[in-house]
N, C-alpha and C positions, 0 to 999 in steps of 0.2 A: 384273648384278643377280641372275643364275640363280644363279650361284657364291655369292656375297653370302648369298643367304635361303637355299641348301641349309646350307652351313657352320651361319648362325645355328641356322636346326632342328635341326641334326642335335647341333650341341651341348647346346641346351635339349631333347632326347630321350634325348639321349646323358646326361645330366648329370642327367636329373630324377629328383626322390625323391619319394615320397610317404608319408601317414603311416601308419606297419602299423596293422591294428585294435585298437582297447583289447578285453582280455576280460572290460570292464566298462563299462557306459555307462556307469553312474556315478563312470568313472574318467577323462572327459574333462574336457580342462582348454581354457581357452579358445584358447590358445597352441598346441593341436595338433589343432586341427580345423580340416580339410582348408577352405581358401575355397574358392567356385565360380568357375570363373572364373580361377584364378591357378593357374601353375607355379611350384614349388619346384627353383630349380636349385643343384647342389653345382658352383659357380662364381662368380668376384669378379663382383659386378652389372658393377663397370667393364670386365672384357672384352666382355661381352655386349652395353652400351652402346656400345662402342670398334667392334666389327664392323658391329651394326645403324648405326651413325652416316655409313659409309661407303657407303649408300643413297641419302641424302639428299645426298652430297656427291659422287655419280656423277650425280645428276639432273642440273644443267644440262646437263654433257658430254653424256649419253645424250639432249638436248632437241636439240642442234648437230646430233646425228649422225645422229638420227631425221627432220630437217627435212631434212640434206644427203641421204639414201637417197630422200625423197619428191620432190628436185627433180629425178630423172630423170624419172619419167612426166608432173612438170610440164612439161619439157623439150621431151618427148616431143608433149603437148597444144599448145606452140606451136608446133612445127615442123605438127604437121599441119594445127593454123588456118594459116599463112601460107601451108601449097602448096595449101590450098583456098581461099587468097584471100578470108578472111574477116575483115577486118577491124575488124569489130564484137566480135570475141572476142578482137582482140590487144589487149596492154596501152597505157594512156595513157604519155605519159611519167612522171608521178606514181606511178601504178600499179606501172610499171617499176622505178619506186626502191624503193617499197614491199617489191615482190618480193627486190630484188635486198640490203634489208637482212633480209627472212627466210631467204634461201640463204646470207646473209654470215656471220651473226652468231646469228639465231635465239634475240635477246634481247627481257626484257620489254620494253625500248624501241620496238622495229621492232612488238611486238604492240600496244603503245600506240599508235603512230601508226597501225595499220593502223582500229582502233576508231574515233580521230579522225575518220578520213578516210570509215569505214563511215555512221558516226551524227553528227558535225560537217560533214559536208559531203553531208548528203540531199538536199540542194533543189539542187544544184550539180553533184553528181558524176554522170560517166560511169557507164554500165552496167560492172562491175568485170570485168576477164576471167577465164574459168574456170579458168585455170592459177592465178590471183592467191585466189578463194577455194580450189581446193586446199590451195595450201600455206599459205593460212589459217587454215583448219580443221585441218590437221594441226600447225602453231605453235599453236593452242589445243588441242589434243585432248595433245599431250605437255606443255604445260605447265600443264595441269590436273593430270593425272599428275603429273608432279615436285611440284607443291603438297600432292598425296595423299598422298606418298613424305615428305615436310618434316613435313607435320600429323603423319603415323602415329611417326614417327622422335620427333620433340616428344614426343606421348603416350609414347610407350614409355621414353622418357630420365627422364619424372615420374614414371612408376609405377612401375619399379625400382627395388626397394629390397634392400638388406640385412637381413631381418631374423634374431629368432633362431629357428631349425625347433626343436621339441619331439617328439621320436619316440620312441613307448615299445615296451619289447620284452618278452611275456608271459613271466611266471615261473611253471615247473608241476615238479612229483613234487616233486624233492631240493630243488628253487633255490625253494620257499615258504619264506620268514620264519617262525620261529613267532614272531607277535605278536598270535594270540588266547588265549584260557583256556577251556578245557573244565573239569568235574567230575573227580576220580581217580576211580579204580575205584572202589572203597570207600564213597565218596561216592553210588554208584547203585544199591545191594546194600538199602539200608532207606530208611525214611522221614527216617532223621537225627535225632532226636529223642534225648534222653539216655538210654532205655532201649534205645533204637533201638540206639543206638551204643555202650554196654557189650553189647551180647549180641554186636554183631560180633565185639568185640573178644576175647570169650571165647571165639567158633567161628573166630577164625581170625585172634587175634593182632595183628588190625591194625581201625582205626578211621578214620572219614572226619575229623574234625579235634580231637577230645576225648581221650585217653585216659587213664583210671581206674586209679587205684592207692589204695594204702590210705591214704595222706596227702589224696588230692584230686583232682581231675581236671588236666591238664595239657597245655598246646596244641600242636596237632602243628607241626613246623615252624618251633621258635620262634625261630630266629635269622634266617629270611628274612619271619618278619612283623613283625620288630622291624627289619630295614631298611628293608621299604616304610614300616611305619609313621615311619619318620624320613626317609624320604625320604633312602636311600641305598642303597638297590637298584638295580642296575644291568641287570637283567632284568625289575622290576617298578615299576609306579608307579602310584599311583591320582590320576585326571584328574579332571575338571568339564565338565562341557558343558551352555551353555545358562547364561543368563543370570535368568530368568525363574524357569524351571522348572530350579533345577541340577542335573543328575543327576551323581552319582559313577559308576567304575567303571576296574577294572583293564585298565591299558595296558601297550604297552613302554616305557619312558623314551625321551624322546628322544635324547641319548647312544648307545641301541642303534637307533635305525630311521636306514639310509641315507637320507641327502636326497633321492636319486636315485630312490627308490622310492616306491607308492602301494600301497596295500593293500586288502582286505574280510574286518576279522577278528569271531569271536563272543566274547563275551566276559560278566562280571555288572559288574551295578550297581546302586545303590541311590536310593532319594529319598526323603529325610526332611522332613518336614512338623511344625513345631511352633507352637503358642499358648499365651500366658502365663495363667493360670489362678491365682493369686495372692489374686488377689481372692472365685472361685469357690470354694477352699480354704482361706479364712479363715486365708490366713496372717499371725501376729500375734506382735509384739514384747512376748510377755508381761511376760516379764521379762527382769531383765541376765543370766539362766539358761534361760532356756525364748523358743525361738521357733517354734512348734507349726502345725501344719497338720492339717489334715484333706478329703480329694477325695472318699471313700469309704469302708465298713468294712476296707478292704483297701489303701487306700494311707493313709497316715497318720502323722504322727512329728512333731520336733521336730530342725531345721535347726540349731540351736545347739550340742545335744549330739550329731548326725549329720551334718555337714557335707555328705554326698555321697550322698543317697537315691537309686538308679535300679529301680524294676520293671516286670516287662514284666508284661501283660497281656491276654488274648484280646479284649476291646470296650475301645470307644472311652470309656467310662463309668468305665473302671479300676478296676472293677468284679471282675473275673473272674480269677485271678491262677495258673490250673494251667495251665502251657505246662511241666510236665514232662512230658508226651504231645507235645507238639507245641505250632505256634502255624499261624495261617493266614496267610497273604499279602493285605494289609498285616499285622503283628504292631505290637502299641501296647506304648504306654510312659508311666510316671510317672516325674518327674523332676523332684528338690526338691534346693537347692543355695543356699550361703551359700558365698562367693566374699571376697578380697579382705578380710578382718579387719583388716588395718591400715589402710583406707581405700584408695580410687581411684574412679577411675573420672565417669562425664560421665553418670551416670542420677540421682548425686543429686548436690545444693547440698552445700558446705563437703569434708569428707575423709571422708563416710563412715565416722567412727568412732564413730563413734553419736550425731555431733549433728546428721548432716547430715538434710537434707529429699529424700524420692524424690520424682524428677519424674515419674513415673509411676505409675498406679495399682497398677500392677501389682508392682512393683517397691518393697520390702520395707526398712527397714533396725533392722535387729537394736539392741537398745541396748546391746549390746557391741559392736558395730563389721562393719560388712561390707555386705554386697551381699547379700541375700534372693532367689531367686524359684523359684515353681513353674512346670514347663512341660507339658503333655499333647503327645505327638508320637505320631506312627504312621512306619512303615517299610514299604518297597516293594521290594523286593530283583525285578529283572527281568534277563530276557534280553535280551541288546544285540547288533546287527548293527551294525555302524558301517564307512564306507569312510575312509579317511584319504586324502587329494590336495594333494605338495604341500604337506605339513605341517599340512596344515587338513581340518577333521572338515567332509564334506560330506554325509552322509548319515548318520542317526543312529533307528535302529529301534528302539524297547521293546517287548517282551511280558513281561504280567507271569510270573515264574516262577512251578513250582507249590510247593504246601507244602514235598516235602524240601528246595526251597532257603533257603526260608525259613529252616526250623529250624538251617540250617546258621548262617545269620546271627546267628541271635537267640541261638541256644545258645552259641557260641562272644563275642560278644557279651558276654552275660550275667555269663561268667566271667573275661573280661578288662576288663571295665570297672568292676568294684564297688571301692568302694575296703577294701582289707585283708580281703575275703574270697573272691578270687576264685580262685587259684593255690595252689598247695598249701602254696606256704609262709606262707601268711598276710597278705604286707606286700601294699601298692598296688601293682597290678597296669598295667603298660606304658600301657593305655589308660585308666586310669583319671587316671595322669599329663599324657595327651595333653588329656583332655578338661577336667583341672580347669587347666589354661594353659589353652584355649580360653577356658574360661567368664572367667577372668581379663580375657583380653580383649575378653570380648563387652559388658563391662561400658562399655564407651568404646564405644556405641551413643546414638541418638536417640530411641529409645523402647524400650520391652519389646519390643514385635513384633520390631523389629528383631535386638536381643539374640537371642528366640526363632529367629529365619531364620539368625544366625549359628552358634545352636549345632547345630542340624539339620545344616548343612553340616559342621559338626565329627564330630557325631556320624558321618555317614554313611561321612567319610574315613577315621574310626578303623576303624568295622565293615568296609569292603572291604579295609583293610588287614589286620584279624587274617582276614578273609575267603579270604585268600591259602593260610591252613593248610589250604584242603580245595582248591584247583584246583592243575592242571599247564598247560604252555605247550603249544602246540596250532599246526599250522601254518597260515597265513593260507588263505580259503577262494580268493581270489584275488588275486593281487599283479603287480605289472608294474614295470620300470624304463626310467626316461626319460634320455634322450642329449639335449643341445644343441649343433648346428648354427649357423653360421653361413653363411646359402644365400643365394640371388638369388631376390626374387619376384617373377615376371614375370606383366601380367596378359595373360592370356589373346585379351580385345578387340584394344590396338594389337598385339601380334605380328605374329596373320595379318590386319589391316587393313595393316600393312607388308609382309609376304608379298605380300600380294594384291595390293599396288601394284605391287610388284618382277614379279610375273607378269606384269602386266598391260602392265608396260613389255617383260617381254621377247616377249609373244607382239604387239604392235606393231610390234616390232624382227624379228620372222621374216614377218610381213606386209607390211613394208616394205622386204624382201629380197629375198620372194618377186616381189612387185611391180616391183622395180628390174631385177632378172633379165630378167620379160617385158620390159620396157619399153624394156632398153638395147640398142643396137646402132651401127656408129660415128657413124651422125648424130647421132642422139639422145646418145652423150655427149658429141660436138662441143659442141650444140647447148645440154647442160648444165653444158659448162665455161664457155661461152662467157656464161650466164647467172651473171655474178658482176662483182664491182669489175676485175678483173684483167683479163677481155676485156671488158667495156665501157670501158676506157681503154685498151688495145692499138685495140681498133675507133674510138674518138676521135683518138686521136693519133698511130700508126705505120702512118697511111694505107693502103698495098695490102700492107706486110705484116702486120697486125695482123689479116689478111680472109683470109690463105693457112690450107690445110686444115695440120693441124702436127698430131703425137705428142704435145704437150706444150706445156702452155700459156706457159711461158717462152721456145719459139720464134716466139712472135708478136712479137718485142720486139728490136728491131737493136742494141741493148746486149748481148742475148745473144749475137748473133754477134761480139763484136767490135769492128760498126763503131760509127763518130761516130753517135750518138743525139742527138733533139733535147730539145731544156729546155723545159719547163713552167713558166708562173708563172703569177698573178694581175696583169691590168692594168683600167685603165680603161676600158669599152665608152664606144663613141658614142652611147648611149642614156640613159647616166649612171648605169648600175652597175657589175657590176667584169665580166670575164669571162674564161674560160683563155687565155692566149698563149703563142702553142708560137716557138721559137726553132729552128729548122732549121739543123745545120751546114752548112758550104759545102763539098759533095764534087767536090775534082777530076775 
């Protein structure tokens, strides 16, 4: 049993892993926190069952051998009741059996009957002799043990399991991903504002995401914001998060982040906020020529002959229209748009060619054909801390940014999203494309609002993708990679409840050695062979030599020497049950 639970420990110590620290709480995942209570072994659960199992399956044996070690000093206790002549403390015949099947056999049977005979036969039985509770108490005391040994074995064969370990290992200096976004240089030199950003560019040739030539302004970077914006960038991608409150904001594609990995990167993002205003702006189906609006002295037009009105505006009143200084954080917007001319769409009855009926208030339709509506929206451009785990956005920080990021937004913005006046060369500008498909679509909505919430989202994706022309890639702030294991989880409880039986058996087994040691000497283990099936029928039947002192309990027996032995059977008694009859050869 010593050998047994050394091996098993020493392999479950020898074998155990645990899991290295994350260098992020918020980079735990459920699958790699450490349980209390259980060891992680890098081992098939079935060897570790396969060893522990051989505990339970030494118990009986260790229960024989533990009882056979205790019947010397029982041995020993009889001989010295009978040479003091005390026969109140020798065994009955009963008793005698009893005994003789606890030295024999030391099964639960012999303990069954001794119970019987303890508690079924109270009012009847002899005073028990003290040899006979000895090894009574010691046939319960090891086969209490062995049932400790079986229960602990059981538990530990259910609670191992297989499962899968999760161990991450910290990534730092070179081994960070870059899969956040910082500012460029450039970018943190001014406020960003269009005056802001011609004067860099005239002191030093380089600009944060504009620059000015004699045709028009021009955006920096334009072949990698015309991928994000199509969502074919392989270095960039702009995300969603959040359901409710969606906010946009530049990521890695997935394509570029290893599965393997978890991150903590900084990065921008936006949340655009819009309501249909249609109705507040008196927009009206003048004529098959004029569909005219009016929000303020400053936003105002006719949707028929302008198809794609957008200005930006310092208040929410749209009102205030000189953001060539600047704009503040949120920056607002007016936004007036006739969609779909040849008809579509699920906001009015019939094809929207101008006979159909808007189901909405808000919601316009022209008597030449199309889809109407004004929008007021504001813009939120913020700093983001976000951890990725996992593949899943677990933690997700906003502050808002300060004005120069704003302006970054708004100006760059501005000049890619007008239709036909935004780019130097004159025609419809990348996002001004992206967004009149959006409105397309937004028209297959259930109410304005709804329309409104979808072009927000549109809006916000186009601005952090031309957004792209002013940041660089940035290495994550912390990043870790995860390995999966296939280990043994053992719990902690049944081990050492199994251990501790295996001890407990073997320091019994060095107590009942020690013991046997004092107690034996040639009487005494005469007197404990003699205490069994083999010399109680040597002493029944092989008359004066079955009684001779011998070496060896098979010299009590005239077979073994040789001669004619006599036969045993079952016959009739004179009393009228059966009873042994010995046959005696007939010695010349």
């Amino acid at each position: 049993m010593l050998l047994f639970s050394a091996v098993l420990l020493g392999l479950v110590f020898y074998y155990r892993i645990s899991h290295t620290s994350s260098t992020s709480n918020t980079f735990t995942l459920s699958g790699n926190k450490g349980e209390t209570g259980v060891f992680y072994v890098r081992l098939n659960a079935t060897y570790l069952i396969f060893i522990a199992s051989w505990s339970s399956s030494l118990a009986p044996i260790l229960t024989a051998c533990a009882v056979a070690l205790g019947s010397y000093p029982v041995a020993r206790k009889c001989l010295k009741v009978a040479r003091l002549d005390q026969p109140d403390q020798l065994f009955t015949p009963y008793q005698l059996a009893l005994t003789l099947g606890m030295t024999n056999g030391a099964g639960i049977g012999s303990l069954w009957n001794w119970l019987k005979y303890l508690y079924g036969w109270r009012s009847k039985r002899q005073t028990q002799a003290g040899a006979l509770v000895s090894i009574a108490a010691l046939l319960v005391s090891v086969t209490f043990l062995g049932f400790i040994v079986f229960i602990a074995d059981t538990w530990l064969h259910v609670t191992t399991k297989t499962v899968n370990f999760v161990d991450v290992q910290p990534l730092q200096g070179s081994g960070l991903p870059s899969y956040g976004f910082a500012l460029s240089d450039n970018c943190t030199k001014t406020n960003n504002s269009a005056p802001a950003q011609w004067q860099l560019l005239a002191a030093t040739n380089g600009s944060c995401s504009i620059e000015y030539y004699n045709n028009g302004p021009v955006l920096n970077e334009g072949s990698r914001v015309l991928s994000v914006l199509n969502n074919a960038s392989q270095l960039t991608t702009v995300s969603t998060f959040g359901d409710v409150t969606p906010y946009t904001y530049l990521g890695a594609p997935p394509s570029m982040v290893l599965p393997n990995q978890d991150y903590t990167a900084t990065t921008f993002g936006a949340l655009t906020q819009c309501r249909p205003i249609s109705k507040e702006c008196n927009l009206n189906p003048f004529s098959f020529v004029s569909t005219n609006f009016i929000c303020s002295p400053t936003f105002k037009g006719d949707v028929t002959l302008a198809p794609w009105q957008m200005n930006y505006f310092l208040d929410g009143a749209l009102t205030q229209n000189d953001t060539f200084y600047g704009v503040s954080n949120p920056y607002h917007m007016g936004w007036a748009a006739l969609t779909n001319p040849q008809g579509g769409g699920t906001l009015v009855t019939g094809n929207g060619d101008g006979g159909g009926t808007p189901l909405d208030p808000e919601i316009v339709v022209p008597r030449a054909g199309g889809i109407a509506f004004v929008l007021a929206c504001n813009t939120t451009i913020y700093d983001i801390e976000y951890d990725s785990v996992n593949g899943t956005i677990t933690r997700f920080v906003t502050q808002k940014s300060n004005n120069s990021v704003a302006n970054i937004a708004q100006l760059t913005s501005e000049f890619m999203m007008r239709m036909g006046t935004g780019d130097a060369s004159g025609y419809p500008t990348p996002g001004y494309f992206y967004l009149a498909q959006a409105a397309s679509l937004a028209t297959f909505s259930s109410s304005a609002q709804q329309l409104a919430d979808k072009m927000a989202l549109a809006y916000s994706r186009a601005a952090m993708s031309i957004f792209t022309a002013a940041v660089v890639p940035v290495p994550a702030l912390a990043a870790q990679s995860r390995t999966q294991t296939l280990v043994a989880r053992v719990s902690v409880a049944p081990l050492f409840t199994l251990v501790l039986a295996n001890l407990m058996f073997v320091i019994l087994g060095i107590l009942l050695t020690c013991v046997t040691v004092w107690a034996s000497n040639d009487d005494v283990n005469d007197v404990q062979a003699r205490l069994s099936l083999t010399g109680l029928v040597a002493d029944r039947f092989e008359g004066s030599q079955g009684q001779q002192a011998v070496k060896d309990m098979e010299d009590l027996f005239e077979e073994y020497e040789g001669q004619s032995s006599a036969r045993i059977g079952i016959v009739p008694s004179p009393e009228g049950g059966y009873a042994y009859g010995v046959w005696r050869p007939n010695k010349a």
